[in-house]
N, C-alpha and C positions, 0 to 999 in steps of 0.2 A: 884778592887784589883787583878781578873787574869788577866785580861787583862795587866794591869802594871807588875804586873811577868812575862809576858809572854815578855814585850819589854824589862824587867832588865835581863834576863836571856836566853836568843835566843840559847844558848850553853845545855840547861839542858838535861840531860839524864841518863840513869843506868850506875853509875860509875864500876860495875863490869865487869870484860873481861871473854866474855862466846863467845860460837860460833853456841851453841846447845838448846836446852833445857833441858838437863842431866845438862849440865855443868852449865847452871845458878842453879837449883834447889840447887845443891852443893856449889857453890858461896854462895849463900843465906844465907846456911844455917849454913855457915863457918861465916858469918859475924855477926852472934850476939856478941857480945860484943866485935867486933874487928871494924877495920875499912877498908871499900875498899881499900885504899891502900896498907895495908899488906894483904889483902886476893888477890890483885892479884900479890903478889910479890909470895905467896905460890903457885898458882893453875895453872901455866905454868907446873910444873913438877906432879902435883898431876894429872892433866886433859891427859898427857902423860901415866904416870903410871897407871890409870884405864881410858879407854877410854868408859865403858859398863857398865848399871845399872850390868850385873852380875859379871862384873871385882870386883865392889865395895862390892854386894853378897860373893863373895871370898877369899874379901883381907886379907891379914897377920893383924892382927889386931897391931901387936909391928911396922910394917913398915908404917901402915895406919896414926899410931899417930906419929909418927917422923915424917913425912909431913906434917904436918899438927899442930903441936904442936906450933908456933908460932904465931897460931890464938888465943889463950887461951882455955881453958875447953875442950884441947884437946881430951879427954877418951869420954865424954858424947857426943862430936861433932862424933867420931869416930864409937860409937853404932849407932848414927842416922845413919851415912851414909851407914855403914854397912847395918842396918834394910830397909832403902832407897831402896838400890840395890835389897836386897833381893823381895821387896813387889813391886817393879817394874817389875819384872822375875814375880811373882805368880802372878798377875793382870793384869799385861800391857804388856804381851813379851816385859818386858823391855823397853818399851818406855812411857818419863813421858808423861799423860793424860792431855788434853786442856781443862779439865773442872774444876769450884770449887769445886764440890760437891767430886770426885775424888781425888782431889789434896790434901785435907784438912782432908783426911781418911790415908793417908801416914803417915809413922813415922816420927815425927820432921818436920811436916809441917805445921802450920797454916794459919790462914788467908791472913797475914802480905805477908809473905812467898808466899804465892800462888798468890795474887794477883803481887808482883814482876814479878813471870811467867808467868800469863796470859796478861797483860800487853805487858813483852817485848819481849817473847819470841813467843806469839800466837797473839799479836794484838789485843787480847779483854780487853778491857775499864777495868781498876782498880783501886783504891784507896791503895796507902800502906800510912798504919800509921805507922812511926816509931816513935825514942824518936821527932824526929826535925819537924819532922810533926805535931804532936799533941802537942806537945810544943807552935808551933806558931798559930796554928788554934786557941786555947787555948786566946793568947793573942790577936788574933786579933776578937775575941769574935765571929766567927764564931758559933761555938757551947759552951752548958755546959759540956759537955758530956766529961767523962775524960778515960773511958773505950775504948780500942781500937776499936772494934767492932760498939760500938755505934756511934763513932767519926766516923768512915767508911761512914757509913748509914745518918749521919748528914750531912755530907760535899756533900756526894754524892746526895743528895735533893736540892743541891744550885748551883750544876752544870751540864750541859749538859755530859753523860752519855760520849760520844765520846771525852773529854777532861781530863775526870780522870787521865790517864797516865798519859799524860805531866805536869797534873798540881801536881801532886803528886810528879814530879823530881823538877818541880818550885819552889814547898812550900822548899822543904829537901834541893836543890842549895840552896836558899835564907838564912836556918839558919843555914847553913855551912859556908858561905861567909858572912851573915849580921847579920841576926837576934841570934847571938850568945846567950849561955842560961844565965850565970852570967854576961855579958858587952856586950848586944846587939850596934850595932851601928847606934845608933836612928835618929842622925845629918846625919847619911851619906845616909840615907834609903829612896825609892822611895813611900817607901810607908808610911811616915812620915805624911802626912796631915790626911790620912785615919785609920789610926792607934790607936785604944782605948788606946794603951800602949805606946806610943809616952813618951819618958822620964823613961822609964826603963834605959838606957841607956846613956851615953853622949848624951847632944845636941851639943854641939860644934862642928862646921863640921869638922874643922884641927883635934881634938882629935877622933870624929866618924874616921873620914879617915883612920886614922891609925889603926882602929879595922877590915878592910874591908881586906878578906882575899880572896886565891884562884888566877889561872892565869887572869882574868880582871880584877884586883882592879882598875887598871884606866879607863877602862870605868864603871866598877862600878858608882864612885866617878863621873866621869859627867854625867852618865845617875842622878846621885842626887843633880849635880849640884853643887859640892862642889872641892875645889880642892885636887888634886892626891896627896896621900899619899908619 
């Protein structure tokens, strides 16, 4: 099954626009309950406007959250980053740390979180669980384990340690574009043979087809063998 994500997905990677590793941690941590696309419609001007753990240590808290207010739960996102900056200056002269143990003693940073940055920002091997992750690992009975943490340490025992990363962007591309959570697209899906859940979803390829989302729906759709939506 990575192996097939690996050929259905050739494009996968961190849909966030960072340039740093300030600037992902803040991406990150903007995107709970939002989605990358609006979090990088916001953080062109926000990543202008505080370019420094201490810019963000400093900022006007009423300017912080009007930037940033279109992410949702602007205020509580707003104290994180605030606290961020600050604990960055007292710890790190400011610079975020390449380690877990580090990263996961920060304000507003867990596992999830950390592993994002160590992953894409440092190059060391990570598992992120998000909702889409552990949603599908879930279905395709990788693990029982419905706890995020757990699921980490699960998934991460079934694959070679240097492939976490990518297969972490593969699983979360995959149930972004296929493995949708209420109408997966079962008929359109490469991983349909192998699949314990196989009929959650349409089987019908022309009706799958049309659930296959994202810019390669048609290659999608022939990497499954079905035709284009």
């Amino acid at each position: 099954m990575g192996r097939i994500l690996a050929e259905t997905h050739p494009d996968a990677h961190c849909e966030l626009d960072f340039t740093n590793p300030l600037q992902l941690a803040v991406a990150t941590i903007l995107s709970a309950q939002s989605t990358d696309k609006k979090i990088n419609e916001v953080t062109p001007k926000l990543f202008a406007r505080y370019p420094t753990a201490a810019a963000y240590a400093g900022a006007d808290r009423a300017e912080l959250e009007e930037l940033i207010r279109p992410t949702g739960f602007y205020r509580n996102k707003a104290t994180s980053l605030i606290k961020l900056g600050a604990a960055l200056v007292e710890r790190h002269d400011g610079e975020v740390p390449g380690r877990m143990t580090d990263l996961v003693a920060l304000p507003g940073m867990g596992r999830k979180t950390a592993n994002v940055i160590l992953g894409n920002a440092f190059d060391v091997p990570g598992i992120t669980v998000d909702t889409h992750f552990g949603r599908l690992v879930g279905r395709w009975r990788w693990t029982a384990e419905t706890d995020p943490v757990k699921i980490e340490f699960a998934v991460g025992d079934l694959f070679e340690k240097r492939d976490w990363t990518m297969l972490s962007h593969r699983v979360i591309f995959h149930g972004r574009r296929v493995c949708h959570a209420r109408k997966p697209a079962c008929g359109a899906c490469t991983l349909a043979k192998l699949c314990p859940s196989y009929g959650t979803g349409p089987t019908d390829p022309v009706a799958a087809g049309k659930l296959l989302k994202g810019p390669r729906v048609a290659e999608l759709a022939a990497a499954a063998g079905v035709p284009a939506p």
